[in-house]
Gaussian input, Z-matrix of N, CA and C with variables (Angstrom, degrees):
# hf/3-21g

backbone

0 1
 N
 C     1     B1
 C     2     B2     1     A1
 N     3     B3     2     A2     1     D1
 C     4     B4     3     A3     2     D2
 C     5     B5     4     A4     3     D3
 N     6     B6     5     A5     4     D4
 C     7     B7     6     A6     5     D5
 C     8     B8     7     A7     6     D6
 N     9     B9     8     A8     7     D7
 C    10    B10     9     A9     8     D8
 C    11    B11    10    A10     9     D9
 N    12    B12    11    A11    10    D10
 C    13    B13    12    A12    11    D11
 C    14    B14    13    A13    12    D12
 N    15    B15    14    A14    13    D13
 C    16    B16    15    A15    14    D14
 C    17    B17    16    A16    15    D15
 N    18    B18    17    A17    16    D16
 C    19    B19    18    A18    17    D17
 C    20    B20    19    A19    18    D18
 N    21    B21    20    A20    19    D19
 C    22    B22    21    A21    20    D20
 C    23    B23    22    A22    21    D21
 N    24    B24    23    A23    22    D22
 C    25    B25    24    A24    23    D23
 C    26    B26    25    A25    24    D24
 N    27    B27    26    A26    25    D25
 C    28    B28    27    A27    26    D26
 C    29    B29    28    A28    27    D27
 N    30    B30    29    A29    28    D28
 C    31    B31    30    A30    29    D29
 C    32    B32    31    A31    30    D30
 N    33    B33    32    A32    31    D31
 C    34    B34    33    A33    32    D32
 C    35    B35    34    A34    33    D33
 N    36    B36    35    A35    34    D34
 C    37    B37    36    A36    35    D35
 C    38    B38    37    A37    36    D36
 N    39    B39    38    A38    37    D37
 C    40    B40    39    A39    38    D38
 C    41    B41    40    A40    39    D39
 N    42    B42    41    A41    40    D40
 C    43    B43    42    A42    41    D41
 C    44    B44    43    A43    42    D42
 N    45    B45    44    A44    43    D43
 C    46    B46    45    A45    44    D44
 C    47    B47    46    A46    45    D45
 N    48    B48    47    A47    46    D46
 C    49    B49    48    A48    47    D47
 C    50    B50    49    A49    48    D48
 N    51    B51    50    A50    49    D49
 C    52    B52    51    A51    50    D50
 C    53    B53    52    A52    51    D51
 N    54    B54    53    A53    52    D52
 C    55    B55    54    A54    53    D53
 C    56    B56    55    A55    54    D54
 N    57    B57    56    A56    55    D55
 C    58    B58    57    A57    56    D56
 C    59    B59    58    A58    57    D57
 N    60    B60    59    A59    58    D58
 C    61    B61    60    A60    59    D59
 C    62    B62    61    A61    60    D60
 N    63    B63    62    A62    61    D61
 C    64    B64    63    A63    62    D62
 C    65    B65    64    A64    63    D63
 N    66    B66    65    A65    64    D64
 C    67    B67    66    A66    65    D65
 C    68    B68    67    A67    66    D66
 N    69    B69    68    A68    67    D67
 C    70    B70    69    A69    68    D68
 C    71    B71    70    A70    69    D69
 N    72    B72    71    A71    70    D70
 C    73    B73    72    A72    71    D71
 C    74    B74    73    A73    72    D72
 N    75    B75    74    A74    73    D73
 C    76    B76    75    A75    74    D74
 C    77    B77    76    A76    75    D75
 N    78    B78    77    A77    76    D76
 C    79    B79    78    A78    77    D77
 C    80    B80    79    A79    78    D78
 N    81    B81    80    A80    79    D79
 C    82    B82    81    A81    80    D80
 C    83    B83    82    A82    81    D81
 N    84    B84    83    A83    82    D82
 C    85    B85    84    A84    83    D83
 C    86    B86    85    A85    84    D84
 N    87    B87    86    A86    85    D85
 C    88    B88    87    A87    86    D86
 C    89    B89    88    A88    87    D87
 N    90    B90    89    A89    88    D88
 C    91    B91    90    A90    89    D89
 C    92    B92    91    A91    90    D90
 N    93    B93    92    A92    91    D91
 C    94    B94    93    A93    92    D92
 C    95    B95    94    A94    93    D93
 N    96    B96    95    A95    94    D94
 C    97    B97    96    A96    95    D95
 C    98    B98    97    A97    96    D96
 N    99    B99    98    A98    97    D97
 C   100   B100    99    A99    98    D98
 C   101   B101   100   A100    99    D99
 N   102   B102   101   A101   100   D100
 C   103   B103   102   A102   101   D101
 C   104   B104   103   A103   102   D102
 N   105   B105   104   A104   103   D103
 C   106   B106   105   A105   104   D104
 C   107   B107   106   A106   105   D105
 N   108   B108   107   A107   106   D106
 C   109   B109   108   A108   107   D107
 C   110   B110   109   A109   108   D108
 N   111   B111   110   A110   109   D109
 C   112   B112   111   A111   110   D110
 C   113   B113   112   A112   111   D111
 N   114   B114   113   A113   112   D112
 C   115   B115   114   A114   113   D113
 C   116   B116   115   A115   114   D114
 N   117   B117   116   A116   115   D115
 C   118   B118   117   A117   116   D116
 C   119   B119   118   A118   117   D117
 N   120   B120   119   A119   118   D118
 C   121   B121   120   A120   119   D119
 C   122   B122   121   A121   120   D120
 N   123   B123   122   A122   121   D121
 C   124   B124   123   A123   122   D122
 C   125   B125   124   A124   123   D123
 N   126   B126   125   A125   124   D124
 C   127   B127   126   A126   125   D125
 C   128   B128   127   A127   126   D126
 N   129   B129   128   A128   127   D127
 C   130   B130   129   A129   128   D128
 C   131   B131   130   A130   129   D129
 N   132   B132   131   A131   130   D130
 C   133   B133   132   A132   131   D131
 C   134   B134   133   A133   132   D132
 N   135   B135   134   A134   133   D133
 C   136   B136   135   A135   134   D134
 C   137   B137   136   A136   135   D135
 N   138   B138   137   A137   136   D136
 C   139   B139   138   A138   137   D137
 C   140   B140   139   A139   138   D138
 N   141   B141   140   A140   139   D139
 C   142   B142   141   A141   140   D140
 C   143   B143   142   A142   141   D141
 N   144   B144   143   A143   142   D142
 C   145   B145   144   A144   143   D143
 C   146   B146   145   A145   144   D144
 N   147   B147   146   A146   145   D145
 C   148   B148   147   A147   146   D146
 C   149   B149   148   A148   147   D147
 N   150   B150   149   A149   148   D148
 C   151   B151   150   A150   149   D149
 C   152   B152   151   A151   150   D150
 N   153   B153   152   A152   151   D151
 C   154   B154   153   A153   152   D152
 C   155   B155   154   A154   153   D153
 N   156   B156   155   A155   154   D154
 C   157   B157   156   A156   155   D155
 C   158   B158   157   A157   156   D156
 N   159   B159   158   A158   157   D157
 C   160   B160   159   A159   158   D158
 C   161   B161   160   A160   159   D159
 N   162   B162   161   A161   160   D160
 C   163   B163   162   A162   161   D161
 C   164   B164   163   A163   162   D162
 N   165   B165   164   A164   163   D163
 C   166   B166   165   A165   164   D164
 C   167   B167   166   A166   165   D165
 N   168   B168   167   A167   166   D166
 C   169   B169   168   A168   167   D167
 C   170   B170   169   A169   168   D168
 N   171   B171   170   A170   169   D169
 C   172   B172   171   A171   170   D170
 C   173   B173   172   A172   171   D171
 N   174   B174   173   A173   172   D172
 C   175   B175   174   A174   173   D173
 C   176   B176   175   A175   174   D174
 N   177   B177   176   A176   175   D175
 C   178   B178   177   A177   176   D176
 C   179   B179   178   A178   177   D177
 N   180   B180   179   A179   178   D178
 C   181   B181   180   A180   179   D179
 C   182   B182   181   A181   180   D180
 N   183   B183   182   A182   181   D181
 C   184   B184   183   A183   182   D182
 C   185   B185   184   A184   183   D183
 N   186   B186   185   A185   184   D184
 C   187   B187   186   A186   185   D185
 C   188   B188   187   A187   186   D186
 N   189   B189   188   A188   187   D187
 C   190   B190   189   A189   188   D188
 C   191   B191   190   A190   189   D189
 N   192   B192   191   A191   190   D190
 C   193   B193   192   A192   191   D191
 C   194   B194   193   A193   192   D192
 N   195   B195   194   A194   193   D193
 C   196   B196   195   A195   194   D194
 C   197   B197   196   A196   195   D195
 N   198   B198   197   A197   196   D196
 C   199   B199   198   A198   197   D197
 C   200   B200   199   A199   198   D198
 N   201   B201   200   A200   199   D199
 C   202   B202   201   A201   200   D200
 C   203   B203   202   A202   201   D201
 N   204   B204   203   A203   202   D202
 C   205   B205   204   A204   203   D203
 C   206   B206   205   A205   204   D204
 N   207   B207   206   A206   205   D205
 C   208   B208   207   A207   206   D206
 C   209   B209   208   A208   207   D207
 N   210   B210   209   A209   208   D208
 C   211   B211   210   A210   209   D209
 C   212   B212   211   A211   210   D210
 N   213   B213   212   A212   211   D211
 C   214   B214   213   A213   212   D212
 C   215   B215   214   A214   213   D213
 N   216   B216   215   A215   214   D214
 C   217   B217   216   A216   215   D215
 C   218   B218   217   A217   216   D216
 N   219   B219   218   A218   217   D217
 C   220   B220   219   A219   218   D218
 C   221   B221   220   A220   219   D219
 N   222   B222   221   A221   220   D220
 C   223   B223   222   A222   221   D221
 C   224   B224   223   A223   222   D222
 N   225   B225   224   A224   223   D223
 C   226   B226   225   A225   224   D224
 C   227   B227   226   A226   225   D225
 N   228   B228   227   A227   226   D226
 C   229   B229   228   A228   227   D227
 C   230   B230   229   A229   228   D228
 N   231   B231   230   A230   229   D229
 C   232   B232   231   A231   230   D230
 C   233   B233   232   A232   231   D231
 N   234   B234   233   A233   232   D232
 C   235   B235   234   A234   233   D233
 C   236   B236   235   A235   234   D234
 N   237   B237   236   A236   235   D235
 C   238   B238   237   A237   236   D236
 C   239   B239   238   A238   237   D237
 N   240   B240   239   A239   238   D238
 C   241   B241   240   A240   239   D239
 C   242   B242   241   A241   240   D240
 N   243   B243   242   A242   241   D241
 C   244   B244   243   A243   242   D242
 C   245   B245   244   A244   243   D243
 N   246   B246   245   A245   244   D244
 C   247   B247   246   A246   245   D245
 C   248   B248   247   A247   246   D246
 N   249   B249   248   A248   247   D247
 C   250   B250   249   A249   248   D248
 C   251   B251   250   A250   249   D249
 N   252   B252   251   A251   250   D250
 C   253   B253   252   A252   251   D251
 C   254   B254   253   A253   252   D252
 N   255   B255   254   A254   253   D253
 C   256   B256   255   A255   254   D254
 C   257   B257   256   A256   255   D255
 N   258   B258   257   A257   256   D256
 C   259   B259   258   A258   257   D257
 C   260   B260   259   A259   258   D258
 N   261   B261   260   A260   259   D259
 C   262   B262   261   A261   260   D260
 C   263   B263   262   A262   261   D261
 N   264   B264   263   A263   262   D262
 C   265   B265   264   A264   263   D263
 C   266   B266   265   A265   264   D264
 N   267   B267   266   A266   265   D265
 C   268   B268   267   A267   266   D266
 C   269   B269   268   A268   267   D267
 N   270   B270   269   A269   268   D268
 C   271   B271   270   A270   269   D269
 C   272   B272   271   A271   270   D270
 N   273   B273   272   A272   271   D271
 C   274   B274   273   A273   272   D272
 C   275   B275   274   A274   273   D273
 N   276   B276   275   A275   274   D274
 C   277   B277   276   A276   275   D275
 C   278   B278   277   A277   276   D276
 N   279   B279   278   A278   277   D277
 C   280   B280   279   A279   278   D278
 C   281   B281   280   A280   279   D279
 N   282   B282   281   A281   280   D280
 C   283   B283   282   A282   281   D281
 C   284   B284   283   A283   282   D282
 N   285   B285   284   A284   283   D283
 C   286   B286   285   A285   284   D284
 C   287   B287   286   A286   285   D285
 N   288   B288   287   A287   286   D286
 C   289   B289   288   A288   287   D287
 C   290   B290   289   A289   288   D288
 N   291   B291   290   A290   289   D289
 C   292   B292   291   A291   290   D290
 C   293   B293   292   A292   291   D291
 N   294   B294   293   A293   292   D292
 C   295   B295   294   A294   293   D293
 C   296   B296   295   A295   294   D294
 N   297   B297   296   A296   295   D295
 C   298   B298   297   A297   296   D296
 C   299   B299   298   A298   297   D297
 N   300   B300   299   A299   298   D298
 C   301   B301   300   A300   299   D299
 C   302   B302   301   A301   300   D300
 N   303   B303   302   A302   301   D301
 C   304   B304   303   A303   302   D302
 C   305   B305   304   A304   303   D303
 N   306   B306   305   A305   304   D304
 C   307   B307   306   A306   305   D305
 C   308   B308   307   A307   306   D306
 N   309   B309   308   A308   307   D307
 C   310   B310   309   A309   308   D308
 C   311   B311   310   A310   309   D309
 N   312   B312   311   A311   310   D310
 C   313   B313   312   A312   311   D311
 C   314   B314   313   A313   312   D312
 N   315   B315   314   A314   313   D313
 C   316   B316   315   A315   314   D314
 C   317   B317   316   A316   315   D315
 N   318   B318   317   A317   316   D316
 C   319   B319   318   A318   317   D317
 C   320   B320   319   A319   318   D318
 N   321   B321   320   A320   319   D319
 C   322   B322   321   A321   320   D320
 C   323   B323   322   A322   321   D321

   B1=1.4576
   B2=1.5227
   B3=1.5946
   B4=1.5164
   B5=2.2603
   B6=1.4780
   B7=1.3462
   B8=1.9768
   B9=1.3684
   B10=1.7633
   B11=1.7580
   B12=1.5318
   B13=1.2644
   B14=1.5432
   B15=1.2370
   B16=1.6890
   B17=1.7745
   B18=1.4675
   B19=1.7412
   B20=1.9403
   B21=1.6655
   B22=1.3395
   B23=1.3510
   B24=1.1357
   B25=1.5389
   B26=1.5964
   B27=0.9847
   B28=1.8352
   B29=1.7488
   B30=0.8766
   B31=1.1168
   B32=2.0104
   B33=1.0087
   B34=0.9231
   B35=2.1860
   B36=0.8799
   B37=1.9425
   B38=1.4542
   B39=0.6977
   B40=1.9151
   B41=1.5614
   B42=1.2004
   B43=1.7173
   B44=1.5924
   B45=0.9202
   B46=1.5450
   B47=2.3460
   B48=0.7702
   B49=1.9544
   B50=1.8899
   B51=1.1823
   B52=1.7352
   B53=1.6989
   B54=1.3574
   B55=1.4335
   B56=1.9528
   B57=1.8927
   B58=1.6848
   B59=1.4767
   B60=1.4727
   B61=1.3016
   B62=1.3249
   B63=2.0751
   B64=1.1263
   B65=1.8077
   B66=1.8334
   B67=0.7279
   B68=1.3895
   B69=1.4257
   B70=1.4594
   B71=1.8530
   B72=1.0948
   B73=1.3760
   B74=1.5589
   B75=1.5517
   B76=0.8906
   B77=1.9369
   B78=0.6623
   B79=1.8122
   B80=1.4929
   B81=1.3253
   B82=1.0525
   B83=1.3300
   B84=1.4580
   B85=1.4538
   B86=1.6131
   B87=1.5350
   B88=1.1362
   B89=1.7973
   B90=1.6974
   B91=1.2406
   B92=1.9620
   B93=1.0416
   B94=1.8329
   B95=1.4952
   B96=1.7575
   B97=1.5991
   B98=1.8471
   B99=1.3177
   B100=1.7926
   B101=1.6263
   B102=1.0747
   B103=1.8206
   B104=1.6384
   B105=0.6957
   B106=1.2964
   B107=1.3741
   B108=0.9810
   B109=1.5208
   B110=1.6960
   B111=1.3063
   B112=1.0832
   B113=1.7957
   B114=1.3127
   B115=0.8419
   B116=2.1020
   B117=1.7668
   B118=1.3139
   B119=1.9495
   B120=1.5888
   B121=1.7088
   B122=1.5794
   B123=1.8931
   B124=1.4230
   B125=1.6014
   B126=1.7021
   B127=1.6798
   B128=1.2240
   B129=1.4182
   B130=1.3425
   B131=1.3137
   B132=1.2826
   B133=1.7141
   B134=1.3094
   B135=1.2728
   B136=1.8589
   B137=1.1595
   B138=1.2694
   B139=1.5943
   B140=1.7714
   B141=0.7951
   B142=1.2749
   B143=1.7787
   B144=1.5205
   B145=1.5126
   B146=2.0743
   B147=1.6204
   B148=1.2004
   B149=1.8774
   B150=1.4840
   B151=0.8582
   B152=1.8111
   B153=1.8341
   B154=1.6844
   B155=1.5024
   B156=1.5329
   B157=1.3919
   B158=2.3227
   B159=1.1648
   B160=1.4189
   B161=1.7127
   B162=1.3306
   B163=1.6817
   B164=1.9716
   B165=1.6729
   B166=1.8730
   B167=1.1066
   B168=1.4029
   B169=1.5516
   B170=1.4418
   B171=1.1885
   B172=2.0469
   B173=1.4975
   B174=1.3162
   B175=1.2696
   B176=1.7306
   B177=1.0672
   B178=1.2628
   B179=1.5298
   B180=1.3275
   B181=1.0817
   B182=1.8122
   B183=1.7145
   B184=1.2362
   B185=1.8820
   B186=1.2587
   B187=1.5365
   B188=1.4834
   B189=0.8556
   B190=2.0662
   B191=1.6614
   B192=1.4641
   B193=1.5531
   B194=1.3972
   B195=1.3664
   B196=1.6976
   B197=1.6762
   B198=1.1538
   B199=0.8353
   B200=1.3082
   B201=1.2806
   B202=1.3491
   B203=1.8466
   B204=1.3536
   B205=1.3118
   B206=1.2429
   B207=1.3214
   B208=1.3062
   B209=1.0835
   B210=1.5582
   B211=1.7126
   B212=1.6761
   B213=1.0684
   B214=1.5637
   B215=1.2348
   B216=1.4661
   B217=2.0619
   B218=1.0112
   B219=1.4906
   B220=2.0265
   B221=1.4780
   B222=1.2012
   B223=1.3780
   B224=1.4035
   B225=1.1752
   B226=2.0615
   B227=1.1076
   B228=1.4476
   B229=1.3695
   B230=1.5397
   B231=1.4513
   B232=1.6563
   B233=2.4251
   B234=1.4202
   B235=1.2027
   B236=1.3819
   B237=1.5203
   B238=1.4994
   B239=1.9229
   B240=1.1297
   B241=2.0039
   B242=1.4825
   B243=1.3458
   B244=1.0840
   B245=1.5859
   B246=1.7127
   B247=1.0170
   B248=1.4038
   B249=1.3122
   B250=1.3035
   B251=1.3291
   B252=1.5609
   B253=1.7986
   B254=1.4890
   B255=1.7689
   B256=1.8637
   B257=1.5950
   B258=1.3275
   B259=1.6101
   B260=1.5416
   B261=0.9980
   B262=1.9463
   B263=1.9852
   B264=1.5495
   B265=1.6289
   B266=1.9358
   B267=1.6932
   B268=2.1373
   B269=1.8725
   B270=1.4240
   B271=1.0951
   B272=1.4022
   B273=0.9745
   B274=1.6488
   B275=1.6801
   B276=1.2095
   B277=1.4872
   B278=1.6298
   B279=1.8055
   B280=0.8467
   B281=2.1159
   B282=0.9697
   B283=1.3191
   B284=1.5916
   B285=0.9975
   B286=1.6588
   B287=1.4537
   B288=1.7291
   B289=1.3103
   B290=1.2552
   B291=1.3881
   B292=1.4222
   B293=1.3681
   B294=1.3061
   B295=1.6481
   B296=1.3976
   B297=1.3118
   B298=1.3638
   B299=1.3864
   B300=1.7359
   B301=1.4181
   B302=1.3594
   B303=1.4377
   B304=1.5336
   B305=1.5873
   B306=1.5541
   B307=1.4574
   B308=2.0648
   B309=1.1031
   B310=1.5717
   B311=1.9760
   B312=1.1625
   B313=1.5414
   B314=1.5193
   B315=1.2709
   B316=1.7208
   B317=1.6434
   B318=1.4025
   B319=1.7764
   B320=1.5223
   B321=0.8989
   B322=1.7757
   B323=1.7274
   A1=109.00
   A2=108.95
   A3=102.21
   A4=85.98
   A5=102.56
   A6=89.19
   A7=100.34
   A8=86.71
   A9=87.93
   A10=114.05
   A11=106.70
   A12=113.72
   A13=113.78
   A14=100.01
   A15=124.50
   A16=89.46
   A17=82.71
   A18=96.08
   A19=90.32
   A20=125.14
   A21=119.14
   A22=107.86
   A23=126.21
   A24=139.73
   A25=101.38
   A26=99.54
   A27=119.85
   A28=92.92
   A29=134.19
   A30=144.03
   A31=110.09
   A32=131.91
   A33=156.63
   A34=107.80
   A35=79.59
   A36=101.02
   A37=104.60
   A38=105.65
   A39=107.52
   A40=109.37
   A41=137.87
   A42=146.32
   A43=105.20
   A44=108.95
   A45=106.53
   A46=82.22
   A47=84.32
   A48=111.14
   A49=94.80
   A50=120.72
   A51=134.47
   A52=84.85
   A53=108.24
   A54=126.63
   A55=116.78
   A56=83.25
   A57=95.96
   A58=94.70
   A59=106.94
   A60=128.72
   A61=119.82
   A62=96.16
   A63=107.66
   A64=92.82
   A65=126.85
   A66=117.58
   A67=119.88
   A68=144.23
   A69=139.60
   A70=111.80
   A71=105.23
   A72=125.00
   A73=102.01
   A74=132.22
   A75=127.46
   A76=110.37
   A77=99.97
   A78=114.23
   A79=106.15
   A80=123.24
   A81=153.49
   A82=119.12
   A83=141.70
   A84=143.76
   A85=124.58
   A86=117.02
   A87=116.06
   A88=84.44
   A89=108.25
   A90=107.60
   A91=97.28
   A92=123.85
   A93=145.33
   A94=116.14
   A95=96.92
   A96=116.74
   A97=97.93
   A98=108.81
   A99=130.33
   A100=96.15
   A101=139.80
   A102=133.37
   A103=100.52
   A104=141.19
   A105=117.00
   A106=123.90
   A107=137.09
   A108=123.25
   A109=129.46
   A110=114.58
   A111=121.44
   A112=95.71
   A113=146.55
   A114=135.22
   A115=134.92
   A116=89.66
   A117=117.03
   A118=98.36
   A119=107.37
   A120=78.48
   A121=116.88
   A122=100.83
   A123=103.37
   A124=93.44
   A125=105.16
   A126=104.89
   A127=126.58
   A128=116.92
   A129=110.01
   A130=138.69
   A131=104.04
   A132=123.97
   A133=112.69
   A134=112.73
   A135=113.69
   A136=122.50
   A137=114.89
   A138=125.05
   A139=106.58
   A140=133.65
   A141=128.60
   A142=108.23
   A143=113.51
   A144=105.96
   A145=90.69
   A146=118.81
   A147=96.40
   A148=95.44
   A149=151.49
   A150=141.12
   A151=129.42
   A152=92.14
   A153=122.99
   A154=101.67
   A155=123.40
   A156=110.43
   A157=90.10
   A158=117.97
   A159=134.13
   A160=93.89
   A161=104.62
   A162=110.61
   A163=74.50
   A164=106.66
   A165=123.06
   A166=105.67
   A167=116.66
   A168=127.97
   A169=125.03
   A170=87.57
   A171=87.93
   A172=115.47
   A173=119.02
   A174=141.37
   A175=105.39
   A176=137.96
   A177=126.26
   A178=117.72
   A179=108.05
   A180=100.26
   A181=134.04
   A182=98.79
   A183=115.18
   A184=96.98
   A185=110.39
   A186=107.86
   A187=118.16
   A188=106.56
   A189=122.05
   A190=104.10
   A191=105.61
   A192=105.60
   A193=126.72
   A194=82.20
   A195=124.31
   A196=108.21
   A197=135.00
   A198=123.40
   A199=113.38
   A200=113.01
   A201=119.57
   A202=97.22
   A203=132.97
   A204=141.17
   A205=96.29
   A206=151.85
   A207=146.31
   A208=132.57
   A209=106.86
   A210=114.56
   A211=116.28
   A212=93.74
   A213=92.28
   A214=117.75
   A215=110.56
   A216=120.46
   A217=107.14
   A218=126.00
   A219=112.35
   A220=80.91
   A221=105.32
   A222=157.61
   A223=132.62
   A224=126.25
   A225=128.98
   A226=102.03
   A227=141.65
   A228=167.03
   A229=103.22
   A230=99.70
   A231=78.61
   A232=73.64
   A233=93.04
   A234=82.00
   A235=93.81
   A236=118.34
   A237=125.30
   A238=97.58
   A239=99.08
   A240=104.47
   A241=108.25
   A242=105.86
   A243=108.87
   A244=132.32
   A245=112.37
   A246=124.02
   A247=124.42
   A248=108.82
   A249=117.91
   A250=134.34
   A251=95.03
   A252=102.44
   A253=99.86
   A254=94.05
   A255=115.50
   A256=83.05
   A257=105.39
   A258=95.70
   A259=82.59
   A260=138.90
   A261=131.02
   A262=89.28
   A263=80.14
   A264=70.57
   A265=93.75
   A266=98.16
   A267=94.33
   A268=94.45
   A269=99.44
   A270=118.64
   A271=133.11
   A272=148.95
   A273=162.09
   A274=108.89
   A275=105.96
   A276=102.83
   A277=123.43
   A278=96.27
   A279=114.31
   A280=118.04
   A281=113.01
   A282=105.49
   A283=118.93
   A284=121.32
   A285=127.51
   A286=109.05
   A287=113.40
   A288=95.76
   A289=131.63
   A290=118.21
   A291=122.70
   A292=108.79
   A293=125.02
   A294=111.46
   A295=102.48
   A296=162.06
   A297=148.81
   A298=88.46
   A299=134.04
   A300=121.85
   A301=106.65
   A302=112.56
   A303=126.94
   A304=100.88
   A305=131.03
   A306=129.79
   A307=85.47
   A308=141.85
   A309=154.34
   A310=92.69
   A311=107.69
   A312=110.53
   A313=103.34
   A314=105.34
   A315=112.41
   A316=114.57
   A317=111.40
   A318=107.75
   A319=111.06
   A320=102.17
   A321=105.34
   A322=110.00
   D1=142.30
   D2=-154.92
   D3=-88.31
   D4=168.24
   D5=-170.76
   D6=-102.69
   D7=15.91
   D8=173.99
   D9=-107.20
   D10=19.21
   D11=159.41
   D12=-123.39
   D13=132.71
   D14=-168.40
   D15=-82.63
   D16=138.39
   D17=175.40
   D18=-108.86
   D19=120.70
   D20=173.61
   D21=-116.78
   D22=-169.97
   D23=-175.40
   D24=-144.70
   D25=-163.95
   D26=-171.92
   D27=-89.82
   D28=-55.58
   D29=175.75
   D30=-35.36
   D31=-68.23
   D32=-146.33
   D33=-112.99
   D34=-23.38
   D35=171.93
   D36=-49.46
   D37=-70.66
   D38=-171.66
   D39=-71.14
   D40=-3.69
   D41=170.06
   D42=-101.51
   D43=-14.90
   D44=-158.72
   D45=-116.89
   D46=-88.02
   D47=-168.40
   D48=-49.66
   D49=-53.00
   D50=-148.58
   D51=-79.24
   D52=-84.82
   D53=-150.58
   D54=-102.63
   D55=46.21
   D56=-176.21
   D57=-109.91
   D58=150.03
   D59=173.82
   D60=-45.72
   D61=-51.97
   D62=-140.31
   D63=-115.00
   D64=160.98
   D65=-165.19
   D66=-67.82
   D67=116.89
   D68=-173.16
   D69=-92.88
   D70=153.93
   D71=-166.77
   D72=-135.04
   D73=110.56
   D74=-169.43
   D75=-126.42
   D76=117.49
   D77=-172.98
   D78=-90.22
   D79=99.21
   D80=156.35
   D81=-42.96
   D82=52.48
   D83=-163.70
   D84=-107.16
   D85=162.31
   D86=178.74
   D87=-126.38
   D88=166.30
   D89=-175.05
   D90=-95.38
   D91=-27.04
   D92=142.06
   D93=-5.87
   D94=-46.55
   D95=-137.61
   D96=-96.21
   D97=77.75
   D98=164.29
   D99=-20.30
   D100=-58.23
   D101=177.94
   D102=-87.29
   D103=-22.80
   D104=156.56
   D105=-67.65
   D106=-60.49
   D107=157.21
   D108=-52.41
   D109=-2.51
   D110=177.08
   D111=-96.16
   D112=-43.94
   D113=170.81
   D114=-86.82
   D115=25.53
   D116=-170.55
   D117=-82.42
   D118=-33.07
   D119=-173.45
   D120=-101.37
   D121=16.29
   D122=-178.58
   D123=-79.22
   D124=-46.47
   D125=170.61
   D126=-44.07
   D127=-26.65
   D128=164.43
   D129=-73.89
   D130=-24.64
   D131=167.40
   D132=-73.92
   D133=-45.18
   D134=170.64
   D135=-59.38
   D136=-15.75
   D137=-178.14
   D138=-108.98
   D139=-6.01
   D140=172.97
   D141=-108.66
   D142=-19.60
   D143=-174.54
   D144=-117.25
   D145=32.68
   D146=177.37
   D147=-135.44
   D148=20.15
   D149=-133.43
   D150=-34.17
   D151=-44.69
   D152=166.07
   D153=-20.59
   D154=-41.88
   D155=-130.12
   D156=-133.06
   D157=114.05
   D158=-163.30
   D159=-84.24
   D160=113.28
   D161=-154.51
   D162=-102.92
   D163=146.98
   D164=171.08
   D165=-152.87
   D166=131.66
   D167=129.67
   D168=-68.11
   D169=130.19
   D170=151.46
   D171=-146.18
   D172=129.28
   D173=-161.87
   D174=-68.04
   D175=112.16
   D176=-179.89
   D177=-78.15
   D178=-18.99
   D179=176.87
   D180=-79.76
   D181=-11.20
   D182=-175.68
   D183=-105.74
   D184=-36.18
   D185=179.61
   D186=-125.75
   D187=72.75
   D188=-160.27
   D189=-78.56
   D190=-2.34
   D191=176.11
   D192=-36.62
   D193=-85.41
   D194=175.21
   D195=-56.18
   D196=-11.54
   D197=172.64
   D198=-100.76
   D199=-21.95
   D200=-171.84
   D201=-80.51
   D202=-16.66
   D203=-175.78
   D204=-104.31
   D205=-22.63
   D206=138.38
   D207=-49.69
   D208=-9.63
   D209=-164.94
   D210=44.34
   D211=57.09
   D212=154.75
   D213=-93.61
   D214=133.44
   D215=170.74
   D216=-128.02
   D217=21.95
   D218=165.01
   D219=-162.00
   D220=-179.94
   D221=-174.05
   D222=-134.90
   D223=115.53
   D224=-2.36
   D225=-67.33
   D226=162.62
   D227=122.60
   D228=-102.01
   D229=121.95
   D230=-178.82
   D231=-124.14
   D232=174.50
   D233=-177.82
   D234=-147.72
   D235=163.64
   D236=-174.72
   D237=-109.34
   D238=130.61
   D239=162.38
   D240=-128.50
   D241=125.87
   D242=141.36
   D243=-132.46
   D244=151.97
   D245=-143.94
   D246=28.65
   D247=70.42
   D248=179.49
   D249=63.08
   D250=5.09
   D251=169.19
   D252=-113.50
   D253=-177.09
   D254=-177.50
   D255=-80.47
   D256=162.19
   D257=162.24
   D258=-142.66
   D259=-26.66
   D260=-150.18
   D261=-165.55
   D262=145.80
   D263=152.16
   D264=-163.95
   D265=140.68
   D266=162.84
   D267=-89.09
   D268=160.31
   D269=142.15
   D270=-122.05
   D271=127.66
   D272=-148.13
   D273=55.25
   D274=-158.87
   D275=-158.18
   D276=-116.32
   D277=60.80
   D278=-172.28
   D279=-80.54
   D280=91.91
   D281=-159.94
   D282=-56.58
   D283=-28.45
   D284=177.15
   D285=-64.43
   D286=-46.96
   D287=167.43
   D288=-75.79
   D289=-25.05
   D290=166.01
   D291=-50.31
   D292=-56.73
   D293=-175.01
   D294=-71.33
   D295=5.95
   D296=-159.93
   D297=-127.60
   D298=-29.45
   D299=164.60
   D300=-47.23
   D301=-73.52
   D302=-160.31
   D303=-49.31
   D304=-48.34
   D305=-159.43
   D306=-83.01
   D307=-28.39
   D308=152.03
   D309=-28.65
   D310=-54.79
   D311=-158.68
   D312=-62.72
   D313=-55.13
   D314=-173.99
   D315=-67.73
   D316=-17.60
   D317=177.33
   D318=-80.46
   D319=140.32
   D320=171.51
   D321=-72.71

């Protein structure tokens, strides 16, 4: 796990994800979830060659809140916010859109 992705919870979601500067990208995962770990070391590359952009997990199975207020219904959903809104979101582990979210984050 790269150490430039934040592992959050429900707790900590709205300080970190809500009321960040900078654009956040939040990965919606189960540890279960065969495409979620399959699309874990592209996340790692996006997060080390993107700084602009505050790369998170959150485990649904330990914090099912926030996802459940996100409407998540599969796995991965990872989703883009900025300033405290949805702006984009992939669902499953489609890698082209995952990289065109994240390079999505840094354009105005």
């Amino acid at each position: 796990m790269s150490e430039l992705i934040k592992h959050i919870g429900d707790q900590d979601f709205e300080e970190i994800v809500l009321k960040n500067d900078k654009p956040v990208l939040v990965d919606f995962w189960a540890e279960w979830c065969g495409p979620c770990r399959a699309i874990a070391p592209l996340l790692n590359t996006l997060a080390e060659e993107n700084s602009e952009v505050i790369f998170t997990k959150i485990n649904i199975d330990q914090h099912n809140k926030k996802a459940a207020t996100a409407g998540v219904r599969g796995i991965p959903t990872l989703i883009l916010y900025k300033e405290g809104k949805e702006v984009d979101r992939v669902v499953g582990a489609d890698m082209n859109a995952i990289q065109s979210l994240v390079k999505s984050a840094t354009s105005s």
